[in-house]
N, C-alpha and C positions, 0 to 999 in steps of 0.2 A: 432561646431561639437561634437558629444557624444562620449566619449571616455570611455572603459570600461575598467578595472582592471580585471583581476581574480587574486585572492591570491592562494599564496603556502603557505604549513603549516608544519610544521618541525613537527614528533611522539607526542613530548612531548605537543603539543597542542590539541593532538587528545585523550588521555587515557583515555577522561568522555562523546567524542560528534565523533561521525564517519560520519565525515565529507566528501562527494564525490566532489564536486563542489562546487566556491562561487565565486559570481563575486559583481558588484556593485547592482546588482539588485536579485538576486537568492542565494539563499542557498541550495544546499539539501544533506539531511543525510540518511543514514543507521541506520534505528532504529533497535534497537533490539528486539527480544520476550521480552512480560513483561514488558514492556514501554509502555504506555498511549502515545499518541499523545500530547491530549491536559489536564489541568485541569479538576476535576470533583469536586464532593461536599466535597468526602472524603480526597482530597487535597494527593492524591497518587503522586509521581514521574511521572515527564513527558516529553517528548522531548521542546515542546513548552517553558517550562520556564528552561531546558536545555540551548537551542539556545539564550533566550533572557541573561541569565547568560555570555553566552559565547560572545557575542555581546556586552554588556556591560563593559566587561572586556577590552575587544579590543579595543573598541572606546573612554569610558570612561564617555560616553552619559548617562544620567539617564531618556531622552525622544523618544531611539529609536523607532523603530517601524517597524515590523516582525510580520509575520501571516501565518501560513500552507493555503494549498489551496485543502488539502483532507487528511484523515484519512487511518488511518490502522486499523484494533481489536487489542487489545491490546496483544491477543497472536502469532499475525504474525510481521513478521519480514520481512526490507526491503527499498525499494525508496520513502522518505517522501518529498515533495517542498514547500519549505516558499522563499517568498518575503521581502525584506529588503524596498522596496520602495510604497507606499501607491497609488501614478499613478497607478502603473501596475497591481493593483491589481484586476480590474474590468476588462481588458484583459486575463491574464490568469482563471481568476474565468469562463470568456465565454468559453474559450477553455476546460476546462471538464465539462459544460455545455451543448455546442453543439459539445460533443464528437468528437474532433477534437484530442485529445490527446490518444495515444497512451498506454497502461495499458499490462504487460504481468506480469505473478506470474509462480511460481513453485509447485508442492503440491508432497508428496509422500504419496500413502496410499498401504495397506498391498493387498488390490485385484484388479483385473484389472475389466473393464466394457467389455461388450460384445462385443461392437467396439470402437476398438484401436485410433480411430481418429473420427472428427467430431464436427457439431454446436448443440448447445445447448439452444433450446428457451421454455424458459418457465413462470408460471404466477408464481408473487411470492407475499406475502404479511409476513408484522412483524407481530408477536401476542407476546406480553412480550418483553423478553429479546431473544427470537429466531422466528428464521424467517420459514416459511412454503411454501412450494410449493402448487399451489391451481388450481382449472379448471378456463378457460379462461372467462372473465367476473363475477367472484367473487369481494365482494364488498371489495373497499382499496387494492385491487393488482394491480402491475405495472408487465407490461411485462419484463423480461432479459435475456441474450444474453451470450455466452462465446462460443470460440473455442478451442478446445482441442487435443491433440495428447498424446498418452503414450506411454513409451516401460521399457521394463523391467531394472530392477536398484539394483544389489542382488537381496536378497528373498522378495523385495520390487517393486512399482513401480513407477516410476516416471514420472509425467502430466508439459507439456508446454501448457499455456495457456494463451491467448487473452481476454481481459476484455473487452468486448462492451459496456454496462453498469456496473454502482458501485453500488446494491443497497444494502443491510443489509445483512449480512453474504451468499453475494448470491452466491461465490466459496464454499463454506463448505456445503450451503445448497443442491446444484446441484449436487454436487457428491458424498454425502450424498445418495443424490435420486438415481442416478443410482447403490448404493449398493455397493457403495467407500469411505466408512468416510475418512476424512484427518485421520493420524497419531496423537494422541494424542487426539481428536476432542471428547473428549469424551459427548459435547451437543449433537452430532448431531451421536453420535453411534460407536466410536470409542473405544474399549476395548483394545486398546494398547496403552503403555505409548510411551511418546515420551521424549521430556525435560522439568524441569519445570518450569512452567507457560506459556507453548508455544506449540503449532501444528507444525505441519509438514507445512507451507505455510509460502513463502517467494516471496513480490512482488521484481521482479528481472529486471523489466526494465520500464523503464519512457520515452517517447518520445513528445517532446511540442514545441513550438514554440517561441522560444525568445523574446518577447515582444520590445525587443531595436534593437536590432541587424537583426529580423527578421529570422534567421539562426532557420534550425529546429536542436534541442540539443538531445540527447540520453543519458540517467544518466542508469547505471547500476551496481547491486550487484551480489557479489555470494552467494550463501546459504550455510549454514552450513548441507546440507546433508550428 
């Protein structure tokens, strides 16, 4: 029978990896703003070889083996999930696949939308390095999805929102369009600063399916609003 570990972690193991949960099969962290997920060409800092750093450490292994199972933009901050086990890795990769997995973020932008609550469907496609909203049956768009609620937060305001789909900047772009940049968002029209190298968006909850154990799991951060 499978028995599963989760480890405790005493501060001083956390000072370089904000660590929420980890058992024998899962990792997941609180990445910060300004953190890369994974590697790129220009070999910037990144959680990914954070994790494997810290994994290595612990174990002492020079052939573990760890893998994220989705991304963040490097200027949001929030709920990242890596796998420690190479089984489970085509299990969970189906579950945000066949969006079975649960996605909620935070955003704070400086105007409100015309209504306060509601879904959000639209056609989107990349072009470069930023994503565009476009009419339905445009070529290279994929339809997306979010639910939204606001209310007010100071002289700010602040959006709880349901990720239905994950496609390319598709929270920034969507409320962007309805005349809400994020905070800081300055691709997407944002004329207020926020912190640096970071927006105002913070994925703030995770919901998925345990691959071992079966139990559905809820990983959650708070943001630094």
């Amino acid at each position: 029978m499978y028995t599963m570990s989760v480890f405790k972690f005493a501060e001083s193991e956390l000072e370089h990896l904000n660590i929420i949960y980890e058992d024998d099969v899962l990792l997941v962290c609180n990445k910060p703003a300004g953190l890369m997920v994974e590697p790129d060409r220009n070999n910037f800092p990144n959680l990914l070889q954070q994790v494997k750093n810290y994994l290595k450490e612990k174990t002492g292994s020079k052939t573990l083996y760890v893998q994220h199972l989705h991304r963040l933009d490097r200027p949001v901050s929030g709920v990242v999930l890596f796998t420690k086990k190479r089984e489970y890795l085509k299990d969970l990769s189906e579950q945000f696949a066949q969006r079975t997995v649960s996605k909620y973020y935070q955003a704070l932008t400086s105007t409100a939308p015309a209504q306060l609550s509601g879904t959000l469907e639209q056609w989107h496609r990349k072009e470069k390095k930023k994503a565009v909203l476009v009419p339905e049956g445009t070529e290279f768009s994929e339809r997306i999805k979010l639910e939204y609620s606001v209310k007010q937060f100071g002289n700010r305001f602040l959006w709880e929102i349901k990720l239905h789909t994950g496609k390319y900047h598709q929270i920034r772009v969507q409320l962007a369009g309805l005349g809400c940049p994020i905070i800081g968002d300055a691709l997407y029209g944002s004329d207020e600063q926020y912190k640096s190298n970071a927006i105002a968006l913070h994925a703030a909850k995770l919901v998925i399916q345990h691959p071992v154990t079966l139990k559905q799991m809820e990983f959650k951060t708070q943001s630094d609003f």
